[in-house]
Each structure stands twice: as structure tokens, then as C-alpha cells.
DSSP file (Angstrom, degrees, kcal/mol; ACC not computed):
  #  RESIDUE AA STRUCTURE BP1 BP2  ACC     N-H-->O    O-->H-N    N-H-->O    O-->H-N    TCO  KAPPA ALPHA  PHI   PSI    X-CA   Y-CA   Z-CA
    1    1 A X     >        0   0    0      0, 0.0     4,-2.7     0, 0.0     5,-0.2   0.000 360.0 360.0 360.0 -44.9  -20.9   24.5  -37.7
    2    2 A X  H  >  +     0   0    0      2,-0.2     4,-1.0     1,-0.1     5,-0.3   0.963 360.0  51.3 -64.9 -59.6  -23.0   27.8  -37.0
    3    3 A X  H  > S+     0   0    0      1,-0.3     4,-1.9     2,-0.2     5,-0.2   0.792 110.6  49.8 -37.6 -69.3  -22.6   28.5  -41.0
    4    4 A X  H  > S+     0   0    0      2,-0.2     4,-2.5     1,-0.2     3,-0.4   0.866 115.1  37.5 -15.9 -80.1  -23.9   25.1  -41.4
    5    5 A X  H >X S+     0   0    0     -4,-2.7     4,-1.6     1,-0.2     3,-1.6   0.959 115.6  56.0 -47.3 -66.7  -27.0   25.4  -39.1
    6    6 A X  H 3X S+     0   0    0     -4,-1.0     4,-2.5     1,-0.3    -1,-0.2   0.755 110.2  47.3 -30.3 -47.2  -27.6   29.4  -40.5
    7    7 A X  H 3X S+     0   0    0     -4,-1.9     4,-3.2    -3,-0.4    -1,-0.3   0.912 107.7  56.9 -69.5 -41.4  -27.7   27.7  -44.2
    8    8 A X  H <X S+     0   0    0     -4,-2.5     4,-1.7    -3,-1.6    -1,-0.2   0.794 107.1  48.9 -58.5 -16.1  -30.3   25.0  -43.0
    9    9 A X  H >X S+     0   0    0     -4,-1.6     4,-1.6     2,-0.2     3,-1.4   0.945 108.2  51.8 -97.1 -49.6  -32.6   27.7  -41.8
   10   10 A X  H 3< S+     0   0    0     -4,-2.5     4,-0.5     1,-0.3     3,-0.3   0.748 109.0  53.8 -46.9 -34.3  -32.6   29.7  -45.0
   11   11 A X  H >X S+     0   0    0     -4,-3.2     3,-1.6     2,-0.2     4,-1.6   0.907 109.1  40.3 -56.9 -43.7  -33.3   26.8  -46.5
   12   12 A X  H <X S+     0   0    0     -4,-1.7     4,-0.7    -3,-1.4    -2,-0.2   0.448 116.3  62.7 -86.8   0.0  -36.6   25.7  -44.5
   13   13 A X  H 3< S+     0   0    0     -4,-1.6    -1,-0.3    -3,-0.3    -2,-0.2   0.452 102.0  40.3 -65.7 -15.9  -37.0   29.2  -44.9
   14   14 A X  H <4 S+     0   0    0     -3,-1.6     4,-0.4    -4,-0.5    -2,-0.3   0.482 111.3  62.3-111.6 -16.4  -37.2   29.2  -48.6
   15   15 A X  H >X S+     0   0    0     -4,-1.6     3,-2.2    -5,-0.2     4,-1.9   0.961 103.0  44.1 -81.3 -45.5  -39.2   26.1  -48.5
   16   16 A X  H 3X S+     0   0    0     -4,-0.7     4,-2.0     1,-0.3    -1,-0.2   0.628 112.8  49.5 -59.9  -3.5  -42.1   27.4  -46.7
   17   17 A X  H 34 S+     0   0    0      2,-0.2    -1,-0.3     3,-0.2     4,-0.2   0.483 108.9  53.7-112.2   3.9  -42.3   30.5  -48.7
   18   18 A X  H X> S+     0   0    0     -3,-2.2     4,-1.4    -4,-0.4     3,-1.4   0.891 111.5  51.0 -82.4 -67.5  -42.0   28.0  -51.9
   19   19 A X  H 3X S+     0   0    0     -4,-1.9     4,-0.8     1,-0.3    -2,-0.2   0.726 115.1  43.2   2.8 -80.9  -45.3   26.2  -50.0
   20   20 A X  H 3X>S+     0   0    0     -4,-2.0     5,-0.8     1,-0.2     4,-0.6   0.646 107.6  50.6 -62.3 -24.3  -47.1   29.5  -49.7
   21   21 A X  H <45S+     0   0    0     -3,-1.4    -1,-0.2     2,-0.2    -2,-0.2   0.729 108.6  51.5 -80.1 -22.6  -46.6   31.0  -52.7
   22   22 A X  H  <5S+     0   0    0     -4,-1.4    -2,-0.2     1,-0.2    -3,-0.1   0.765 107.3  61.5 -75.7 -31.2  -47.9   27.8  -54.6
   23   23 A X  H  <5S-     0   0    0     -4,-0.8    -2,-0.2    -5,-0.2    -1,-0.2   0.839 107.6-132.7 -58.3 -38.0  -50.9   28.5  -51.8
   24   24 A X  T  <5 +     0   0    0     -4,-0.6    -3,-0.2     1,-0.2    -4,-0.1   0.133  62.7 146.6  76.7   1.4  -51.4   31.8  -53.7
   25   25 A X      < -     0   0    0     -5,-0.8    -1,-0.2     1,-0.2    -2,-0.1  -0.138  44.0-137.2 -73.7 135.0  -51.4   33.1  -49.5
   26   26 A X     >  -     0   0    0      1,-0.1     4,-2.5    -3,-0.1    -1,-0.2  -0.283  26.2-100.5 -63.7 162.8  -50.1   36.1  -48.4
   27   27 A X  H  > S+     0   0    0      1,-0.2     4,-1.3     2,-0.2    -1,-0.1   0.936 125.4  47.8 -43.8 -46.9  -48.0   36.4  -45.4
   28   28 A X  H  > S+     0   0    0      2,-0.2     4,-1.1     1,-0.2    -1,-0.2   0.505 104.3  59.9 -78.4 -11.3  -50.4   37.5  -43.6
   29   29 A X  H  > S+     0   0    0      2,-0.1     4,-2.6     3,-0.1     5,-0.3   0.816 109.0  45.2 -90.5 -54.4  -52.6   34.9  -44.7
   30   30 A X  H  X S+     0   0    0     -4,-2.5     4,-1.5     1,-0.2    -2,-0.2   0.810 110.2  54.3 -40.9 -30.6  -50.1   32.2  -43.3
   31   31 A X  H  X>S+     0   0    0     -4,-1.3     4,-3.8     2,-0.2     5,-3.3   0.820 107.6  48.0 -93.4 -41.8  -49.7   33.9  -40.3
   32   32 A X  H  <5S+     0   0    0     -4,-1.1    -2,-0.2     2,-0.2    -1,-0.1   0.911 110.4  51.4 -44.1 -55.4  -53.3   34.0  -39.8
   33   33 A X  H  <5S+     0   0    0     -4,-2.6    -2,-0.2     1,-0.2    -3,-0.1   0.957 118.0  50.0 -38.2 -63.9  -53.8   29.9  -40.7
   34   34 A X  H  <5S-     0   0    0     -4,-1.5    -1,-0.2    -5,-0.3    -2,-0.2   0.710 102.4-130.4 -84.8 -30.2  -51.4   29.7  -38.5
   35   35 A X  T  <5S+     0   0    0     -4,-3.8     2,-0.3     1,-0.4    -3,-0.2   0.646  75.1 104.9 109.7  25.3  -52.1   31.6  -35.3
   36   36 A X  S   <S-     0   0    0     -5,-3.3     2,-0.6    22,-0.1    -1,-0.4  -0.942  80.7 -85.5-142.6 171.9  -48.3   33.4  -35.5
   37   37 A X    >>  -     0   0    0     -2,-0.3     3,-3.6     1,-0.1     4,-0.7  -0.664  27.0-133.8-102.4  99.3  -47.3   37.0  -36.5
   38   38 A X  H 3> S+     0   0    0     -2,-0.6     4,-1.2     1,-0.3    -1,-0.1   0.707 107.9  60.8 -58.0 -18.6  -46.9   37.8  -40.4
   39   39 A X  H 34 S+     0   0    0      2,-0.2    -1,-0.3     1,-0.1   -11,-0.0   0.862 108.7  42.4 -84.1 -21.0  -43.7   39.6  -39.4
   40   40 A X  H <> S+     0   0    0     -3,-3.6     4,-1.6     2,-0.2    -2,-0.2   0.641 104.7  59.5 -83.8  -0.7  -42.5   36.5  -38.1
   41   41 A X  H >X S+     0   0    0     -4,-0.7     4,-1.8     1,-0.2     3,-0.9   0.985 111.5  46.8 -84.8 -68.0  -43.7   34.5  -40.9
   42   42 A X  H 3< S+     0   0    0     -4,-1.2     4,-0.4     1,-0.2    -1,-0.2   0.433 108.7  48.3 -45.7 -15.3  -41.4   36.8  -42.9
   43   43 A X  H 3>>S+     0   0    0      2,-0.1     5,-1.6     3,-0.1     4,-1.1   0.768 112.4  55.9 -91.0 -13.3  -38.2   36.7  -40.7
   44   44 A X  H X<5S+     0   0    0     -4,-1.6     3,-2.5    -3,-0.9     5,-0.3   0.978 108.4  45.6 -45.4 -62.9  -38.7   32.7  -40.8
   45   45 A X  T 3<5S+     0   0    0     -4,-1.8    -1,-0.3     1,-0.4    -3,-0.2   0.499 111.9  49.8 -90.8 -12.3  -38.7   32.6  -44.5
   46   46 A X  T 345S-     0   0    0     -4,-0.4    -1,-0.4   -32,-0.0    -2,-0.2   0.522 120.6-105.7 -68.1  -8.7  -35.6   34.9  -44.9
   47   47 A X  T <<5S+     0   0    0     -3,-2.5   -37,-0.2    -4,-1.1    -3,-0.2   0.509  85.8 120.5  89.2   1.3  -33.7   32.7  -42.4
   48   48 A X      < +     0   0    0     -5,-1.6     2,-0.3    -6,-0.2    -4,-0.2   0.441  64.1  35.6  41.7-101.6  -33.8   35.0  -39.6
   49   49 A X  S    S-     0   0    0     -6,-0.3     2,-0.7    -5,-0.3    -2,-0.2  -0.914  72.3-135.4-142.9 140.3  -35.6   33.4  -36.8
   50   50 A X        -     0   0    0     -2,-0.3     2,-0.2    -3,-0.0    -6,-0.1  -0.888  31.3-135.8-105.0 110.8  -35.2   29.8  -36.0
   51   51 A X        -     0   0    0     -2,-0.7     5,-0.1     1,-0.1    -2,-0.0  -0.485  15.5-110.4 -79.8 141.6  -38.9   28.5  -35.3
   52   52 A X        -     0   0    0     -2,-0.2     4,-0.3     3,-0.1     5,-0.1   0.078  30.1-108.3 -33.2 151.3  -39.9   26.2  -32.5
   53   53 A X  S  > S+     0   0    0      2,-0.2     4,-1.4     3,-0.1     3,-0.1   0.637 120.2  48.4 -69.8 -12.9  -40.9   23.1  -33.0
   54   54 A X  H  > S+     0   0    0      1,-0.2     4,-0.9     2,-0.2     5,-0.2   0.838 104.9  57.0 -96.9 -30.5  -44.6   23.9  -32.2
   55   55 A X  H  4 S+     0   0    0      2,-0.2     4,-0.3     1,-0.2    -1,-0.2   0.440 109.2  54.1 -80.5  30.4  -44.6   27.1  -34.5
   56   56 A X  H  > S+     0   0    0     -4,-0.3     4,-2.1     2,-0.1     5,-0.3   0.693 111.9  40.4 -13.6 -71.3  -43.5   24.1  -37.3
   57   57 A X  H  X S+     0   0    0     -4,-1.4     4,-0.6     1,-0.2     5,-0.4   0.768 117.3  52.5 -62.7 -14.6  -46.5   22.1  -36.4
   58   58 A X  H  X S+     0   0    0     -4,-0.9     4,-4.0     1,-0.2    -1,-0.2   0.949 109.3  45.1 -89.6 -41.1  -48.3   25.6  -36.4
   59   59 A X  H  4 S+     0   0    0     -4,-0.3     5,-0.3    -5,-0.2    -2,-0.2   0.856 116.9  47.2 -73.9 -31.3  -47.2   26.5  -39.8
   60   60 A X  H >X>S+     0   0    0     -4,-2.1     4,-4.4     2,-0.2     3,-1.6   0.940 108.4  55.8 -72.6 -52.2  -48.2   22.5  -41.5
   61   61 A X  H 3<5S+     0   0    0     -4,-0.6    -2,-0.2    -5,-0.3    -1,-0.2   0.983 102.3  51.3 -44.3 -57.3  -51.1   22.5  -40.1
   62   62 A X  T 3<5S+     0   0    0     -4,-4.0    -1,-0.2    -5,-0.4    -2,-0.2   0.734 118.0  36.8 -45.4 -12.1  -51.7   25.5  -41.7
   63   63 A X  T <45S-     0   0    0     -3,-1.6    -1,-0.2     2,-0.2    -2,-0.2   0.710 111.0-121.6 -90.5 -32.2  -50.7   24.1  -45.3
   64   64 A X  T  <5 +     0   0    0     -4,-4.4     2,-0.2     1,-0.3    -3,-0.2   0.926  67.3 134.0  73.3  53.9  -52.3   20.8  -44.3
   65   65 A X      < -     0   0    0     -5,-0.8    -1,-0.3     2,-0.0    -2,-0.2  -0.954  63.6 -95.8-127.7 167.0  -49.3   19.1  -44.8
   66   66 A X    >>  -     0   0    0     -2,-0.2     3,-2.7     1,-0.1     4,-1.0  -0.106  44.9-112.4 -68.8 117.2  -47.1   16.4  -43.0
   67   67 A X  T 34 S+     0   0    0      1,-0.3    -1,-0.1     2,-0.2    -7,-0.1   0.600 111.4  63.9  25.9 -85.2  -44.1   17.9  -40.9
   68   68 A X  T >4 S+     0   0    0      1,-0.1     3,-2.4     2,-0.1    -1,-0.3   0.494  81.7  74.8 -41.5 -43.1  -41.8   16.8  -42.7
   69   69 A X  G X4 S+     0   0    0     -3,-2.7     3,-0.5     1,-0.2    -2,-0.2   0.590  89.4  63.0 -56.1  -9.1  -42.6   18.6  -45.8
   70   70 A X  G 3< S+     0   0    0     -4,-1.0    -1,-0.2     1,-0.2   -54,-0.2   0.297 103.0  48.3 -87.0  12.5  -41.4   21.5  -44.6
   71   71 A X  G <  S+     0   0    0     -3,-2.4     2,-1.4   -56,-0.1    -2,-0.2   0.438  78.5 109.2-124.7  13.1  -38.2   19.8  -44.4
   72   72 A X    <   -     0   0    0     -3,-0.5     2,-0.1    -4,-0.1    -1,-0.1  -0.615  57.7-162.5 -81.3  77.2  -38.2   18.4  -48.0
   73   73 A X    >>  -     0   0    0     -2,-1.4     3,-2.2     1,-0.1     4,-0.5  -0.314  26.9-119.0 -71.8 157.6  -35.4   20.7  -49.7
   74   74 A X  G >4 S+     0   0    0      1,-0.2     3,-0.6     2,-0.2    -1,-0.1   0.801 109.7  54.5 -70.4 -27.2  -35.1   21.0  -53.1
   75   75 A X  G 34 S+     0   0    0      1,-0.2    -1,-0.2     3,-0.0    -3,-0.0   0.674  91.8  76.4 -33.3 -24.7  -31.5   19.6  -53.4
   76   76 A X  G <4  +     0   0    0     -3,-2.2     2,-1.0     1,-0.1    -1,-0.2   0.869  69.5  90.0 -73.1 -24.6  -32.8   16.7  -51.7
   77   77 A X    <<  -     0   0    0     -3,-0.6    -1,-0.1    -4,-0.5     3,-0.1  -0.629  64.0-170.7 -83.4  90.7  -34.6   15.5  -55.3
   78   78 A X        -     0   0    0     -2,-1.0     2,-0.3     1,-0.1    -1,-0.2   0.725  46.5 -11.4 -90.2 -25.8  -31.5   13.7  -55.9
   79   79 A X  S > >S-     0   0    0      0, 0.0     3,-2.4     0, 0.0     5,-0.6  -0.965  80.0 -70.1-161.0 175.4  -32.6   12.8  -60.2
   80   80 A X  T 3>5S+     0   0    0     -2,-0.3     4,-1.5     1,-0.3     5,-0.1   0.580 122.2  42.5 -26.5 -22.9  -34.9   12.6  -62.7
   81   81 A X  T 345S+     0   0    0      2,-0.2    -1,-0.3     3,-0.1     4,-0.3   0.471 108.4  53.5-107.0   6.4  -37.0    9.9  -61.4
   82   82 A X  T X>5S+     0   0    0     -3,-2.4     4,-2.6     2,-0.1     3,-1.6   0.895 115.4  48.0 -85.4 -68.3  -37.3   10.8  -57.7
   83   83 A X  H 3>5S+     0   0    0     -4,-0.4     4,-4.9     1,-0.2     5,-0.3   0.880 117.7  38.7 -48.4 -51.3  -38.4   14.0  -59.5
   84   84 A X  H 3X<S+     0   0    0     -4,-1.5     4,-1.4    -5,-0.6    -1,-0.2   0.907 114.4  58.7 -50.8 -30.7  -41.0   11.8  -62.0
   85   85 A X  H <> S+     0   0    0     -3,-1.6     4,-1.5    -4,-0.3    -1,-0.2   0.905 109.9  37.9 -74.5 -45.3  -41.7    9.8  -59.1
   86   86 A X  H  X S+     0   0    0     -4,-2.6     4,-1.7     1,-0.2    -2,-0.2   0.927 112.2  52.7 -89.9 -32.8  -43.0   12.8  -57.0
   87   87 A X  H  X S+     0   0    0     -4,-4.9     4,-2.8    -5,-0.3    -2,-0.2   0.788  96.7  66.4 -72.1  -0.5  -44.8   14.8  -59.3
   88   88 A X  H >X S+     0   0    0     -4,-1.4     3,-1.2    -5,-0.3     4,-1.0   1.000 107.0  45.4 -62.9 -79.5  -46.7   11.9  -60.4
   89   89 A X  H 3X S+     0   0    0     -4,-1.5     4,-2.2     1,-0.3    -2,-0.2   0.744 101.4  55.6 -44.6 -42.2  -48.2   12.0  -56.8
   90   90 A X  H 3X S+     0   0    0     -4,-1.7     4,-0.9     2,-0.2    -1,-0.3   0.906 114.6  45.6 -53.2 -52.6  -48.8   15.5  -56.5
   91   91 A X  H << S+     0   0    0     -4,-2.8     3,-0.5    -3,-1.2    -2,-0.2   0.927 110.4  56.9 -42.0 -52.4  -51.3   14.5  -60.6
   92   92 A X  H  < S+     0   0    0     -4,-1.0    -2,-0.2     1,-0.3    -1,-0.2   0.914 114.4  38.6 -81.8 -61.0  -52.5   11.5  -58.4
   93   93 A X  H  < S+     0   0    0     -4,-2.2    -1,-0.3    -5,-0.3    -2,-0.2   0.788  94.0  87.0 -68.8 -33.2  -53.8   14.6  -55.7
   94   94 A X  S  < S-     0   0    0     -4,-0.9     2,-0.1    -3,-0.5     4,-0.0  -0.291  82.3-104.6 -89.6 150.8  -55.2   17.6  -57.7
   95   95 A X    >>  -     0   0    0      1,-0.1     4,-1.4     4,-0.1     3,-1.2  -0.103  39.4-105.4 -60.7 147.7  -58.5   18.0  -58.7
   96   96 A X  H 3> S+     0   0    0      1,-0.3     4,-1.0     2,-0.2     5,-0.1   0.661 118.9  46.9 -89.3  -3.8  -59.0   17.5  -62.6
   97   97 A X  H 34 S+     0   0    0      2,-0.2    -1,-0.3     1,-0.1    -2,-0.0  -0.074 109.2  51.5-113.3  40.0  -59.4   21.5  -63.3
   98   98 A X  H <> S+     0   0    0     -3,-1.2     4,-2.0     3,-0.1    -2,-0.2   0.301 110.6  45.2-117.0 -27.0  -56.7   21.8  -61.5
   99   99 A X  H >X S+     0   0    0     -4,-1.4     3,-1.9     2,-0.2     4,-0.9   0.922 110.2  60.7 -49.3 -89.2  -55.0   18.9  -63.9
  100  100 A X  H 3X S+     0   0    0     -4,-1.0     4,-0.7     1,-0.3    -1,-0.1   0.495 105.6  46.0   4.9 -78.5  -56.5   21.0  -66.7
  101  101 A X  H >4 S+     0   0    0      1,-0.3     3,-2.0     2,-0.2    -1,-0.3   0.835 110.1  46.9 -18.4 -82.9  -54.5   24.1  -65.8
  102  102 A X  H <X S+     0   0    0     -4,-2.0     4,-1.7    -3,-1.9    -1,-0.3   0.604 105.3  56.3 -89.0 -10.8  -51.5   23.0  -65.3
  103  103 A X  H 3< S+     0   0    0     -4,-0.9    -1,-0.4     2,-0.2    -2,-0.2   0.524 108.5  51.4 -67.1   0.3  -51.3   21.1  -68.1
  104  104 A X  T << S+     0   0    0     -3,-2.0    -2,-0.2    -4,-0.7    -1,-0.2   0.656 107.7  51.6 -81.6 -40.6  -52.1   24.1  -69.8
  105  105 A X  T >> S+     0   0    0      1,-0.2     3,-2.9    -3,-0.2     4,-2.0   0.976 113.3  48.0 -72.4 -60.1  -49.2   26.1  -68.0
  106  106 A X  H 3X S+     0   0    0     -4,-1.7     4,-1.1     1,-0.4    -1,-0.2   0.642 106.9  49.9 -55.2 -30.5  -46.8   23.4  -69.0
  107  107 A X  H 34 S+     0   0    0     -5,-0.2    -1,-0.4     2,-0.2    -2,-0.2   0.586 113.5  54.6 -96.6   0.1  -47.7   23.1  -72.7
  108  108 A X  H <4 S+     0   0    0     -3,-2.9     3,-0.3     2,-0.1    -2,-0.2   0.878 111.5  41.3 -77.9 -42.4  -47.3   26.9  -72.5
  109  109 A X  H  < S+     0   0    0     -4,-2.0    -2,-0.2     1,-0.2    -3,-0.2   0.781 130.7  25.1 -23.8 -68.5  -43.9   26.5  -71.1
  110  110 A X  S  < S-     0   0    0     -4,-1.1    -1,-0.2    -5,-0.1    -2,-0.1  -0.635  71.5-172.1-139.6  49.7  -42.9   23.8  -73.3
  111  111 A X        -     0   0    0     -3,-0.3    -3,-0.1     2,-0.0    -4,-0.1  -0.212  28.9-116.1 -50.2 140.2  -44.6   23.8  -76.3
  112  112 A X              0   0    0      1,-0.1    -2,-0.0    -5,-0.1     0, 0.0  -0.476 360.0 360.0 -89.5 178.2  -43.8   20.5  -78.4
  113  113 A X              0   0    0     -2,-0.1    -1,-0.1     0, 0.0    -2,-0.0  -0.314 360.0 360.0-150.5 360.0  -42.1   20.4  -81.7
């Protein structure tokens, strides 16, 4: 059971540091948003320290996301159309030179044939 818990925090440790790095944010820029200690920000996101429930809320607020996305692991995107299904929303949200971009990264990526 402790293996079990230990694996869940590396994981919600590797999801916020997925979060932030997609932020372009430093640690220390997370830790700032958030009002908590960039060395803790860094044992979080190696699996570590097992955060409170308020530094959670401290650390979403800081994304400006729900709660819950910090608990959205990447296993959890069980096939291709839960995957279709969510980036879709994520196009739906971005800014059109932010579209622009990444459609840019992605035909670099994947150039068609």
C-alpha cells in the first residue's frame, strides 16, 4: 500500500511539473504564483513531499486551473478519442497565434506525405 501511495505522488508530481513547464515558469516562478518555497515546489514534483490540500489549491490557483487538473494523469487518457476529445478543448481555448504556433510545431513534427 505505501508503494502504491509513494507512486501516486510521483505522479501528481510529474503532472504539475508537466503544467509548468507548458507555463514556460520556472520553479521559482511557481513558487512565487503560489506563495510556497521553490525548493518545495521541487521536492513536490520529484515525489518527495506530499502537499496539503491547501498548498494544492495554492499551486491551481497559481496555473489558474481547476483542482482537479492536477490530478488528471496521463495514463488516465484511456484512447484515442478521449485524447481527440480533450485536445479539441484545449484549440476551443487558445488564442489564434497561439493556434498559429502550434500548428506550426505540429506540421514540424509531422510533416504530411
Amino acid at each position: 500500500m505505501e508503494k502504491h501511495r509513494e507512486s501516486k505522488r510521483v505522479l501528481l508530481g510529474r503532472r504539475i511539473r508537466a503544467i509548468r513547464k507548458a507555463k514556460g515558469w520556472t520553479q521559482e516562478e511557481l513558487g512565487s504564483k503560489a506563495d510556497i518555497s521553490y525548493k518545495y515546489i521541487g521536492e513536490v514534483e520529484r515525489g518527495q513531499q506530499n502537499p496539503s490540500f491547501d498548498t494544492l489549491v495554492k499551486i491551481a490557483d497559481a496555473f489558474e486551473i481547476e483542482l482537479s487538473e492536477l490530478f488528471r494523469f496521463e495514463q488516465c487518457i484511456a484512447n484515442r478519442k478521449d485524447i481527440e476529445t480533450r485536445l479539441t478543448k484545449i484549440l476551443k481555448g487558445i488564442s489564434d497565434d497561439d493556434l498559429r504556433q502550434l500548428f506550426f510545431v505540429l506540421k514540424g513534427l509531422y510533416p504530411q506525405k
